[in-house]
Every structure is written in C-alpha cells, then in structure tokens.
C-alpha positions in Angstrom: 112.1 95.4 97.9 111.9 99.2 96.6 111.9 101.2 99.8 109.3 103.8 100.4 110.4 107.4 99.1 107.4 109.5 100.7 104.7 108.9 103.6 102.5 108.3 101.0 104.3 105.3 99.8 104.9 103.9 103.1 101.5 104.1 104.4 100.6 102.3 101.2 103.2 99.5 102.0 101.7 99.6 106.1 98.3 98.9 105.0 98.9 96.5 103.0 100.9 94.6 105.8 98.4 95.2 108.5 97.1 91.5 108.0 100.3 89.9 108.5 102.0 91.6 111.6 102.7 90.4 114.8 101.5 91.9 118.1 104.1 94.9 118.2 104.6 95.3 114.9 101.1 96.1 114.1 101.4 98.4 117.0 104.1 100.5 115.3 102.4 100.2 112.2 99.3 101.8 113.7 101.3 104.6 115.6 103.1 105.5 112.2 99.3 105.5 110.4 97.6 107.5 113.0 100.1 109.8 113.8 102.7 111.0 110.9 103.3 114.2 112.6 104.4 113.0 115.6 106.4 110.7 114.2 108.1 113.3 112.4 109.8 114.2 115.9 109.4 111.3 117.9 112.8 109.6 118.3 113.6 106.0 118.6 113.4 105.5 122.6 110.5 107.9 123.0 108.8 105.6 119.9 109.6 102.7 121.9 108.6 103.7 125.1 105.0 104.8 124.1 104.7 101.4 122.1 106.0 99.1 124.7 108.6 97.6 122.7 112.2 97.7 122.4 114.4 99.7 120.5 115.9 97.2 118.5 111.9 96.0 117.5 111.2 99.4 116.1 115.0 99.4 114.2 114.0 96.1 112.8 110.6 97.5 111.5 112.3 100.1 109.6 114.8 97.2 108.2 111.7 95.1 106.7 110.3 97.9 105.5 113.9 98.4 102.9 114.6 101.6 105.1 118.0 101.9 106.7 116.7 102.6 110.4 113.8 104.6 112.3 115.3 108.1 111.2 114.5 107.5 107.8 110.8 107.0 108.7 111.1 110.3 110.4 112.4 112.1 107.8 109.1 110.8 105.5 107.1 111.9 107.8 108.5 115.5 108.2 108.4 115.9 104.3 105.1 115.3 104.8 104.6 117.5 107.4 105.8 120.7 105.2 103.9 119.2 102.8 100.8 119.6 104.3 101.7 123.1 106.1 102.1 124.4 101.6 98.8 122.9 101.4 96.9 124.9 104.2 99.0 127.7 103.3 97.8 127.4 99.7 94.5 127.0 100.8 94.4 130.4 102.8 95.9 132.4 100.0 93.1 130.9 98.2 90.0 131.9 100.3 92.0 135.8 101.9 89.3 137.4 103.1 88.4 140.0 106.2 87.0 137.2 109.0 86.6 137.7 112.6 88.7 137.0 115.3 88.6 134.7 118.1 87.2 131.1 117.9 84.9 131.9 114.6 88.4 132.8 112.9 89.9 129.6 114.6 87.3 127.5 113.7 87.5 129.1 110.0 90.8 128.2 109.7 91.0 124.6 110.9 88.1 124.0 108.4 90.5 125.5 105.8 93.4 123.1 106.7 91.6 119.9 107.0 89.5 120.7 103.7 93.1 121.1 101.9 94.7 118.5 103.5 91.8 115.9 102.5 91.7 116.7 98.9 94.9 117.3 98.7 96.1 113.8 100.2 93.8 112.1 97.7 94.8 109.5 95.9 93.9 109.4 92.3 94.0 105.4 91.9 91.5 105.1 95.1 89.4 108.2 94.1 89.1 106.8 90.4 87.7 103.4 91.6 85.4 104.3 94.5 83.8 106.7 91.6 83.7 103.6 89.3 82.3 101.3 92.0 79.6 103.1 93.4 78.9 104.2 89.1 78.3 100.4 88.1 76.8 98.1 91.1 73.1 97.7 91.0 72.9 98.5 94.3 74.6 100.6 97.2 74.1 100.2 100.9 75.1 103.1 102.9 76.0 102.5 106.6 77.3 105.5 109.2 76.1 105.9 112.7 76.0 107.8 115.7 77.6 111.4 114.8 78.2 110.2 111.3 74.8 109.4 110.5 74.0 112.9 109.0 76.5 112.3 106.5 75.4 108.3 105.8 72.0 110.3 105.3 73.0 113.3 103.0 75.1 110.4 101.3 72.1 108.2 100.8 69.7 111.0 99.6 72.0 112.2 96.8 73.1 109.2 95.6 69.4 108.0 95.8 69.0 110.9 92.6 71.0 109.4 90.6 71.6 105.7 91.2 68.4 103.2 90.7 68.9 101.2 94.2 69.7 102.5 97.6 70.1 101.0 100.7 70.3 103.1 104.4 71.5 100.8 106.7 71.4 101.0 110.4 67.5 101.2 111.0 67.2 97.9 112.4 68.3 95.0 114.2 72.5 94.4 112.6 71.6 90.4 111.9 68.7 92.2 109.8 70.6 94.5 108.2 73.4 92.3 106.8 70.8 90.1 105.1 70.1 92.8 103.3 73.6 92.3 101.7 74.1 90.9 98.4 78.0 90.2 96.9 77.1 91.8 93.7 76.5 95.2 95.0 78.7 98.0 97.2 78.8 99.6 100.7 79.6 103.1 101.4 80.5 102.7 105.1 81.2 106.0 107.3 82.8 106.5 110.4 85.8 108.3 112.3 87.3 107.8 115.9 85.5 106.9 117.7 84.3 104.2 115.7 80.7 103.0 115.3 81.0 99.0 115.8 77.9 98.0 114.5 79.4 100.0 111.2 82.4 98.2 111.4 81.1 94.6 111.8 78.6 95.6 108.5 82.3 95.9 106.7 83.8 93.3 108.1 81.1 91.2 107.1 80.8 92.4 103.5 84.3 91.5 102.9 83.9 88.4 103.9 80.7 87.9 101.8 82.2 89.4 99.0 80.9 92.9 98.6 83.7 95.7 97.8 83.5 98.4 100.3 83.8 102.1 99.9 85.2 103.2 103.0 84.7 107.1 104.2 87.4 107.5 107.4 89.5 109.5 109.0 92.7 107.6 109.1 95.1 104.6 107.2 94.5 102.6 110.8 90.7 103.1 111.0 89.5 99.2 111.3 87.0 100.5 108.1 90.5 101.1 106.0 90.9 96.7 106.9 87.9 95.8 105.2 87.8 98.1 102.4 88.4 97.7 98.8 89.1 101.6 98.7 89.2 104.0 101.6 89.8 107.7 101.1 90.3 109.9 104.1 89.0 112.8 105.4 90.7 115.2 108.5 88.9 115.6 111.4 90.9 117.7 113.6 88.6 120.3 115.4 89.2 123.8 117.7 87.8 122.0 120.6 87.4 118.3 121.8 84.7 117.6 119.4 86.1 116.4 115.9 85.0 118.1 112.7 83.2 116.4 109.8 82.9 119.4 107.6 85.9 117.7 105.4 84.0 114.0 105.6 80.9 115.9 104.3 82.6 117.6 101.7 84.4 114.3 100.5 80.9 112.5 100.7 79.5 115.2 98.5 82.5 115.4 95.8 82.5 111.6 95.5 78.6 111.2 95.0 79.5 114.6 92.4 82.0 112.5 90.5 79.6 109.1 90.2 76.9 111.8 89.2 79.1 113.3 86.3 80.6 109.3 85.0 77.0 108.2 84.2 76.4 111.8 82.4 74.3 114.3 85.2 74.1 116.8 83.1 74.1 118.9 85.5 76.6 118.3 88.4 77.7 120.5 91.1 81.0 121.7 88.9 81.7 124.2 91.5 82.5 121.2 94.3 84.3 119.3 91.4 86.7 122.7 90.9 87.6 122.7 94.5 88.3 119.2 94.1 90.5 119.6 91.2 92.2 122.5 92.4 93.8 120.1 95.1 94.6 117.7 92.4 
C-alpha cells in the first residue's frame, strides 16, 4: 500500500476506512479528521492519553496506514498547517484594505481565513461531481436545519431557478419526509457541529435507498461525510463561541453557480465563480 504523502491524501485514505475500524481506531481516525492542527503538535502519549488508548494502538495505526510511526502523521499535518497559514496570507494580500480595529477587524479576518481555506481545500474530483450530480437528477431534495436552515433555504431558492424539481425538506413529520425520496434523484444535505439528527438520519436513509448525497459540512468526520457520495467542506471557525457559516454560504452559492453555468445560464454570477477559481 502507497503511503499518504500529504493530509489531503490521508484523510482520503481515513474516510474511506471509517466503515471498517474498530472502536479505538475509529477514534483516532476521527481525532486526526477533526483536528489536523492539533495533531500537528500533539505527540504520541498526549494522542494517546486524550483517545484512551495506548501508545502502541496509535503506533500501530500509523503502521496500517504504510506510515513508519505517529511522527510521520504529524509532520502531514504540519505541512498542512503552513499550508493553510500561505492561503490566509494570500487571501489578505488579496482583499488589503483600511478596516477597523477591534472585533469588526477580527471578525473580518477570520471570514478571510475560513473563505480561503474552504476554497482552497477543494477538491477538484468531488467539486466536479457534486456539480454534475445536482446538473443531471430530475429532482433535488435539500435538507438543513436548525442554524443551517437559512442556507438549506437560499440553496433551495436558487437552485429552484434553474433546475425543474425541488424539494425543501424538513417541513414535516421525518417518516413524511423520506417518502418523499426517490433513488433516482439527489440530496443536498447541510449541517455543521453540532449536527441536526433529523438531517442526518435523511442521509443515512438515502444511502441506504440509493440516492447519492451531496453533502455541505464542516469536517472529514461529520456523520453527513458517512453517507455521502461527495462531501465538500466548508470552515466554520468564528471570533466567539458561535461558529460562522459565511464560508458554508459561500460554498452553497458557488456550487449552485457551477450547476447553473454546466446546463448553459447564460448568465451566472462569474464574479463568485472568479473567487472560486482564484483558490483553484
């Protein structure tokens, strides 16, 4: 087995190992999703400490995974680390302008780094097919609750302008809802930590039924990233406890923008497209 050479790579290789792992295996696998930057400095005893396992677990991980032991794993991660500081870097030289101090210029500036870190962490593959999905089903049902409801609903409306059927979900009783669900069409399911369940038994259940889901998240470990066919990530980090969906909106709005532009709009928003293909 060809061992992972970036973060990217291994997260790609966690995911897709998620069904299969034992108890404290998965745990590790989770940790290492949801948190690459603390991984980046988190040793091997500290690691196994905070998971409950021992040492020699977490070593062994790293072995099946073709990597020589746990530093390895923190060394991808720092990589990406830097990585992601020359994105939000790049992404200030991009927007330098006079702004105020205090928490608006905070608050400005974590929108800048979680905007360029979730277009810039996109991954072409996944973009490409949850464009072609949502382009060629006959129907799309669009499920996001609680805080992300607003961007289920902006979703909905747009793609309602340019798709011939669409379906908001989560008006109504769930066993409702999911008879509403047909295995030749798609859902576009939204949510972030904390996680809606009612959204995530929808996906669940149209996996199991057969529907490819479009999954809108924040993270490689979300339980939406399980059941989806494609799931592309959005940061949520904010300057206070809240979380921040301006980067979830913004992907929401790009990727109805890119199914608007593959069935010929003649007039798409180019100007979200070009931020998009400036982090390409």
């Amino acid at each position: 087995m060809k061992a992972p050479g970036s973060y990217q790579e291994l997260a790609e290789l966690l995911r897709a190992r998620l069904p299969k792992l034992a108890s404290g295996q998965l745990r590790i696998a989770h940790l290492l999703l949801a948190d690459p930057e603390g991984t980046a400095y988190r040793g091997i005893s500290e690691a196994a400490r905070q998971l409950e396992v021992r040492e020699s677990t977490v070593q062994r991980f790293a072995n099946s995974l073709g990597l020589p032991g746990y530093p390895d794993i923190m060394e991808l991660c720092r990589t990406w680390v830097a990585e992601q500081a020359q994105l939000a870097r790049r992404a200030e030289h991009a927007n330098e302008t006079e702004s105020p101090g205090g928490l608006l210029s905070a608050t400005l500036r974590q929108e800048q780094t979680n905007l360029a870190r979730t277009f810039g962490n996109l991954e072409r593959p996944s973009w490409s097919r949850a464009v072609e999905l949502l382009a060629t089903t006959p129907r799309v049902h669009v499920m996001g609750l609680r805080e992300c409801g607003a961007v289920a609903d902006l979703a909905a409306q747009r793609l309602r302008e340019i798709l011939p059927a669409v379906h908001r979900l989560g008006g109504g009783p769930l066993p409702d809802e999911l008879k509403e669900l047909c295995e030749d069409e798609v859902l576009l399911a939204i949510s972030v930590r904390r996680y809606a369940a009612d959204t995530v038994r929808v996906a669940a259940y149209a996996r199991e039924t057969g529907l490819p889901v479009v999954a809108l998240t924040d993270n490689p470990a979300s339980p939406l990233a399980e059941s989806a066919e494609v799931a592309l990530f959005a940061e949520t980090d904010g300057v206070s406890r809240s979380r921040s969906l301006t980067a979830l909106t913004a992907l929401a709005q790009a990727l109805v923008t890119e199914v608007a532009l593959s069935l010929g709009d003649p007039k798409p928003d180019h100007r979200l497209l070009d931020t998009l293909h400036f982090y390409y």
